[in-house]
N, C-alpha and C positions, 0 to 999 in steps of 0.2 A: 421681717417687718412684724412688728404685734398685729394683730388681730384682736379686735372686739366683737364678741356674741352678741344678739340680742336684736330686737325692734321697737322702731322708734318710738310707739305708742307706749312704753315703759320709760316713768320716771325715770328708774333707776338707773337706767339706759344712758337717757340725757344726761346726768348727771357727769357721766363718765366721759359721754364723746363728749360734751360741751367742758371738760376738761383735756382731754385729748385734745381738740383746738385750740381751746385757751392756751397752751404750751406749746402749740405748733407741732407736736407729735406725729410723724408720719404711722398711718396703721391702714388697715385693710378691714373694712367691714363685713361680718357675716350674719345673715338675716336668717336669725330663729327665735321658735316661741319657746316657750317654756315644755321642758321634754325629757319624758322618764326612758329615751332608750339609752341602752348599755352604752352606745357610742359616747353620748352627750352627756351619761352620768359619769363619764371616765375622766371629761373635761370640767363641770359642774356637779358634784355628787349629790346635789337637792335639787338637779335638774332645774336653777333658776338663772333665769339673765340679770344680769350680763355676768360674761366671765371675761376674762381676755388672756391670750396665748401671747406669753412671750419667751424667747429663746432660754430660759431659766424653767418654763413648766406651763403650768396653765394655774390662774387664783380666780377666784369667785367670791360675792361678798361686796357690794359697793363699799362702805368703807374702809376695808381691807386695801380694794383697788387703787383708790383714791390716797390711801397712805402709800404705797406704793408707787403710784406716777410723782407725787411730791418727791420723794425721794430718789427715786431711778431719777427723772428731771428737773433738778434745781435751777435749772436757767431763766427761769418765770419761773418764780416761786407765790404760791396760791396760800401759804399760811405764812402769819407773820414773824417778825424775831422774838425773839423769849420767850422763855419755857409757860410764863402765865399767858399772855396775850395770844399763844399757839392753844393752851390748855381752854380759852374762853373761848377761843374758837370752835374746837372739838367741842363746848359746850352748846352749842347754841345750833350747831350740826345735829347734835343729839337730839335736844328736844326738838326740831326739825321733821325729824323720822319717826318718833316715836307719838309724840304728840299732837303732829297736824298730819304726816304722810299717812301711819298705818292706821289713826282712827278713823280717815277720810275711807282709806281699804275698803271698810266695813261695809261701804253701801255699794261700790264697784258693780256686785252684780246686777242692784235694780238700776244703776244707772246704764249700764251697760246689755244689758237683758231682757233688763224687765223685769227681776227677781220680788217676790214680795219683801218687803223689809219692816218687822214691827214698829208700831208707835214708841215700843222702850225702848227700842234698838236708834231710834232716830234722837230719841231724848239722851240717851247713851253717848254717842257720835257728838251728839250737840255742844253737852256739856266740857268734857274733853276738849274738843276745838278750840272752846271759846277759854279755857282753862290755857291751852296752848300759844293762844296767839296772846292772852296775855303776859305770858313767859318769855313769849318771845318778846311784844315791846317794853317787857325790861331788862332785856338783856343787849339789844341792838338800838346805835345809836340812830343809824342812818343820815350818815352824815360823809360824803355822799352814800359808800355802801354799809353794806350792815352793821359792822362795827371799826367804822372810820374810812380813813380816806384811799385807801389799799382794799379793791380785790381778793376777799379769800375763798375758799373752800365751802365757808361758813351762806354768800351770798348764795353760790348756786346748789346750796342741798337745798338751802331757803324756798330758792324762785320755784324749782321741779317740785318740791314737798307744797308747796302754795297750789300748783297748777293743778292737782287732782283734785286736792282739797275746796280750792273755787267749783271746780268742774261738778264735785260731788254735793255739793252744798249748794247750788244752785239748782243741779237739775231734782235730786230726789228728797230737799229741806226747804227748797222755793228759799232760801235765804242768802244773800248777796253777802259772803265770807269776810270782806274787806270794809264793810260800813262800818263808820265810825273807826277807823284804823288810818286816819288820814297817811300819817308819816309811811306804814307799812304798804299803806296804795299806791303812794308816788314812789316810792323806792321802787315796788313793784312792775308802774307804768315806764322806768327808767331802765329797768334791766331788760324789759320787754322791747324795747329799740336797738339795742346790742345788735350786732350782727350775727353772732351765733345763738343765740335768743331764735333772730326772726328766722335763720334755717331750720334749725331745730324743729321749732314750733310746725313751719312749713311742710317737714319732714313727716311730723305726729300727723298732721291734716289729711296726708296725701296716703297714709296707710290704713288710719282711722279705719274707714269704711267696711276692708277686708277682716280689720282686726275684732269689728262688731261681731260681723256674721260669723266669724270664727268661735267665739266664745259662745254666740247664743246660737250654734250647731244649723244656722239657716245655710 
């Protein structure tokens, strides 16, 4: 049976199992953090979650993952037909991570710790964001999902890259991520009713706490 690494307070996590459900994938979860011993670099070699073990090796790398369950399970398929309408997909995945997930990163520590984080650093973060979610509302229709009426890959890098990003922009920019983003908010509040949405989410709630004191060595 696969096995997926990883805890649930990581996007990139979500990502994965809220894919691994979505396709109905039977798998085995194993709960770890991010970890530089020799065991876990043997399975992840940057020691980062999530990886997942399956009878072929062990892969790490969420997008890598994600291409891979697509294709190992075609049976619910999460991207669409043709080569473009697959390719705009992967685009919109992209600026996803790069543009709303990893610049949201940045503040992680003080949201999470307490960390100090500069005024330029916050102006930094800001702009990017806002650079990003208008990339994203021209690139998604949300009509109903992101780019039409078909479920892809594309909504839930979307939804997980949104959730840190709100989280982070709220608690250390006091700024409400989704104003003025009407289309991107109701898409939003509609994925967030799903049922693997509300475990998921359920799931990040109930570890949360452990995962604070963890990072900030309490």
């Amino acid at each position: 049976m696969l096995k997926l690494y990883g805890f649930a307070v990581s996007d990139y996590f979500n990502m994965v199992k809220h894919v691994l459900l979505e396709k109905g994938i039977e798998f085995e979860e194993v709960v770890i953090f991010p970890d530089q011993s020799a065991e876990y670099l043997a399975k992840s070699p940057m020691g980062k979650v999530p990886c997942i073990e399956t009878e072929e090796g062990f892969l790490c790398e969420t997008s890598a993952i994600l291409e891979y369950l697509e294709a190992a399970y075609p049976e619910k398929p999460l991207l669409p037909k043709g080569r473009w309408a697959q390719a705009k997909t992967r685009e919109l995945m992209k600026v996803s991570e790069l543009y709303i997930e990893l610049s949201a990163r940045r503040l992680l520590p003080a949201m999470l710790a307490g960390a100090p984080v500069a005024d330029d650093v916050k102006q930094e973060v800001r702009t990017v964001l806002e650079k990003g979610l208008r990339a994203v509302n021209a690139l998604a229709s949300f009509s109903p999902y992101a780019l039409g009426e078909q479920q892809t890959l594309a909504d839930i890098v979307l939804r997980y890259s949104l959730g840190v990003a709100k989280a982070a922009a709220g608690s250390v920019l006091h700024w409400d991520l989704l104003e003025g983003h009407s289309a991107l908010k109701n898409w939003d509040e509609r994925l967030a009713a799903n049922p693997i949405c509300q475990q998921l989410d359920a799931d990040m709630q109930a570890q949360l706490d452990a995962f604070i004191k963890k990072v900030s060595g309490k």
